[in-house]
C-alpha positions in Angstrom: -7.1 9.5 19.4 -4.3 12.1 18.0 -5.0 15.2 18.1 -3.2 16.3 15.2 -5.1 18.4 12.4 -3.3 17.3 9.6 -4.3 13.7 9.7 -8.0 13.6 7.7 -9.9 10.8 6.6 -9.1 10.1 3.2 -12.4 9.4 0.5 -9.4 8.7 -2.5 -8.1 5.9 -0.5 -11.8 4.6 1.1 -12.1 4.7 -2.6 -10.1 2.5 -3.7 -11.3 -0.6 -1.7 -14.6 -1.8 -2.4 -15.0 -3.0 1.3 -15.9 -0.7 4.4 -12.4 0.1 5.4 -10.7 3.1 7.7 -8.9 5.2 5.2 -6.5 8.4 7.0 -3.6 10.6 5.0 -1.8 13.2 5.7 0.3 15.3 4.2 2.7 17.4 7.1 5.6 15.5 8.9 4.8 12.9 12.0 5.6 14.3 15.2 8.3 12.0 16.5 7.3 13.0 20.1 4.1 11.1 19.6 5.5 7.2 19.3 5.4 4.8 21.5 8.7 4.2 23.0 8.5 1.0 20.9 7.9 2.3 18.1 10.4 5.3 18.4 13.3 2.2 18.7 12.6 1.2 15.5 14.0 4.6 13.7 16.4 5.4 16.5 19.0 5.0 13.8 17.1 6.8 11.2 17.5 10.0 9.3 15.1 12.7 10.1 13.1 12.5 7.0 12.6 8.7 7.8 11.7 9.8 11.5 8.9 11.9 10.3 7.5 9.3 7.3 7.9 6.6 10.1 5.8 9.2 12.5 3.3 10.4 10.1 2.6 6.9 9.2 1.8 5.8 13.1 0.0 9.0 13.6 -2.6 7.7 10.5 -2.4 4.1 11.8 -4.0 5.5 15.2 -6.3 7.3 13.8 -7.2 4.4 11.8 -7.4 1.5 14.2 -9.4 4.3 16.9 -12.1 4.2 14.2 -11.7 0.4 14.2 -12.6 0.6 18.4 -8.8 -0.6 18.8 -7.6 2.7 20.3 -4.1 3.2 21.9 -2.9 -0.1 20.2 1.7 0.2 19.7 2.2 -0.6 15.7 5.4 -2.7 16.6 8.1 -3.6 13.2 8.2 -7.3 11.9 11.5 -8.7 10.9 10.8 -7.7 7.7 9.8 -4.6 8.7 6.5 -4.6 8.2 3.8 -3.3 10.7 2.3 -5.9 13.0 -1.2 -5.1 13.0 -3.5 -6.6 15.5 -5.0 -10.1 15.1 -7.9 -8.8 13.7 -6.7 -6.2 11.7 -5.6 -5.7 8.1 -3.5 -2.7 7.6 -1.7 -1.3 5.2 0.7 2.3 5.4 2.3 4.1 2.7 4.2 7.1 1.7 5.7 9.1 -0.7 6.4 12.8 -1.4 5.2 14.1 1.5 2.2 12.1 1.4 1.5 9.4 3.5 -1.8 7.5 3.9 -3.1 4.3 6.1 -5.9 2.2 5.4 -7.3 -0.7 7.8 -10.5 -3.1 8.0 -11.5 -5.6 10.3 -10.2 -9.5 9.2 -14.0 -10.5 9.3 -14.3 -7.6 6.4 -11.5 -8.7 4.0 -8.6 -11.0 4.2 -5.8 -9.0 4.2 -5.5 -5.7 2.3 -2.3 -3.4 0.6 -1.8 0.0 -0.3 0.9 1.8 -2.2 1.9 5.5 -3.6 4.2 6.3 -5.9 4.5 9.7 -7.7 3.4 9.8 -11.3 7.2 10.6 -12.6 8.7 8.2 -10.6 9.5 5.2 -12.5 12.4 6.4 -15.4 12.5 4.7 -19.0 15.8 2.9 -17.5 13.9 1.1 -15.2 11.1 -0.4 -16.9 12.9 -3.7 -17.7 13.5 -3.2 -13.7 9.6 -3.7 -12.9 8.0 -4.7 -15.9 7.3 -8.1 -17.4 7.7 -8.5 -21.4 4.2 -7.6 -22.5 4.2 -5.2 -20.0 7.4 -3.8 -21.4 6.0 -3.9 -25.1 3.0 -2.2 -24.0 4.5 0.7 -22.7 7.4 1.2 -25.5 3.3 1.5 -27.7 2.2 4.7 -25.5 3.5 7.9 -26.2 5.6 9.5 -23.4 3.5 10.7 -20.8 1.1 8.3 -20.5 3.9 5.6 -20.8 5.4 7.2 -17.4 2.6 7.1 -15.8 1.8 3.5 -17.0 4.9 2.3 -15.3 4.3 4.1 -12.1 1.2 2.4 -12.0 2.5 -1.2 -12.9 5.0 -0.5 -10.0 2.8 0.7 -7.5 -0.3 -1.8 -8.7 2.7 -4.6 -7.9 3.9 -2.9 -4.2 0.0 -3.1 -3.6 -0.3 -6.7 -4.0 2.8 -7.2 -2.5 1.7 -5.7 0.8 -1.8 -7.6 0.2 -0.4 -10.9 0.3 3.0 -10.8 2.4 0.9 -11.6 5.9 -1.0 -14.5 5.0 2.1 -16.0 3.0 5.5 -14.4 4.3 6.8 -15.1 0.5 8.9 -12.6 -1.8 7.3 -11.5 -4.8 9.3 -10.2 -7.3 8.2 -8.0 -10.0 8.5 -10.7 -12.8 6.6 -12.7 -10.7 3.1 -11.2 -11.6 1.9 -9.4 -14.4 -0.7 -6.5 -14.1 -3.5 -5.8 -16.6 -5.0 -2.1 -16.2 -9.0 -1.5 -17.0 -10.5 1.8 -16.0 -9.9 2.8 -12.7 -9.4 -1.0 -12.1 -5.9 -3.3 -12.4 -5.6 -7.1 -12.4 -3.0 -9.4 -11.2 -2.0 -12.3 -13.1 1.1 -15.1 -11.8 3.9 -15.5 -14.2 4.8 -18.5 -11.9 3.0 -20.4 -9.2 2.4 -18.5 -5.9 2.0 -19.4 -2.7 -1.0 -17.1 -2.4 -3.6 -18.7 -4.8 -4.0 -21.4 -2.5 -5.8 -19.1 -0.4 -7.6 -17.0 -3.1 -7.3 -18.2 -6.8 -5.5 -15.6 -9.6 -6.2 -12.9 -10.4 -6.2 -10.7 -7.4 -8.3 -7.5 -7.7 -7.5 -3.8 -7.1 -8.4 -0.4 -8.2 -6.2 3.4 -8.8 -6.6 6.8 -9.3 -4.4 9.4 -10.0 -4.0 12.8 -8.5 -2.0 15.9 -10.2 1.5 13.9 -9.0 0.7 10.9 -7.4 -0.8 7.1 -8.8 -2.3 5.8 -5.5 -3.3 1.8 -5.6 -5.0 -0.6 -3.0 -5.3 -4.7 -3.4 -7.7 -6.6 -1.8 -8.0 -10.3 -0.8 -11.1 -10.9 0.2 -13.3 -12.6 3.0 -13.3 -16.4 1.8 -17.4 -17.3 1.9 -19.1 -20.1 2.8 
């Protein structure tokens, strides 16, 4: 288990899933020193900043799948350059303004699970047609300013959460016209906007709950357990 102070277990993530999951953030730099030599070839290339997200991230990752009794266990890169987990695991890393957080469950306890960060100013008014599907655009041109900006950080990040949540099981691009998101309190909805490979494993719409902090929206997406 790392040994490094910064990394705590995080009740705003734990939060954010309804199922017993493993839920670590941290806030300070990763310690490059502290990958695996396999995991230190994937940022060889990197800038430092990207070092220390990419370390940060690994450091919560271990942290997360020792309290999962997977100790020791090398997060290797995917070709698409997501983390490969092990065959039991969900996992899900993220990071954003110096904040980077990990959240993992056993398969047996969901399906597969994603979460996302995004600071609260993040999303500009020029990108909205970017990330937002008609309604959604019409729905945020009816807020007033600051509550429209965080509105369409929370569509973005509520999208990047499902994203993450269903790439595993179906390896298929999403794009963010694909889905549409309808926000409750505390709670957001996914809806298709064409068919998915995903709802043949677990029907429309997928699930997932937010919160934000003084800066950041923070999301998490869960497919879960199918049972019988």
């Amino acid at each position: 288990m790392d040994a490094d102070g910064s990394i705590q277990r995080s009740s705003t993530i734990a939060a954010l899933f309804a199922e017993p999951v493993a839920a670590f953030e941290t806030r300070a730099p990763g310690d490059p020193r502290a990958l695996a030599p396999a995991e230190a070839a994937h940022v060889a290339r990197a800038v430092p900043k990207r070092v220390a997200e990419f370390a940060a991230g690994r450091a919560c990752a271990r942290r997360a799948l020792a309290e999962l009794g997977v100790p020791g266990f090398i997060l290797r890169v995917g070709p698409d350059r997501e983390p490969l987990w092990p065959p039991d695991v969900a996992g899900s890393i993220t990071h954003a303004a110096g904040f980077c957080g990990v959240v993992a469950a056993r398969i047996g306890t969901v399906r597969s699970l994603g979460l996302d960060v995004e600071r609260r100013d993040a999303v500009h008014r020029r990108l909205w047609e970017q990330i937002a599907a008609p309604e959604e655009l019409g729905w945020l041109e009816s807020l007033a300013p600051r509550e429209a900006s965080d509105m369409a950080a929370l569509i973005f990040s509520a999208k990047e959460a499902f994203y993450k949540c269903q790439f595993p099981l179906t390896r298929e691009w999403v794009a963010f016209n694909d889905v549409s998101v309808s926000i409750h309190h505390g709670a957001f909805e996914i809806l298709p906007r064409r068919t998915l490979a995903v709802a043949a494993i677990t029907p429309a719409p997928w699930r997932g709950r937010f919160t934000l902090t003084e800066s950041l929206v923070l999301t998490g997406c869960t497919l879960p357990t199918l049972r019988i």
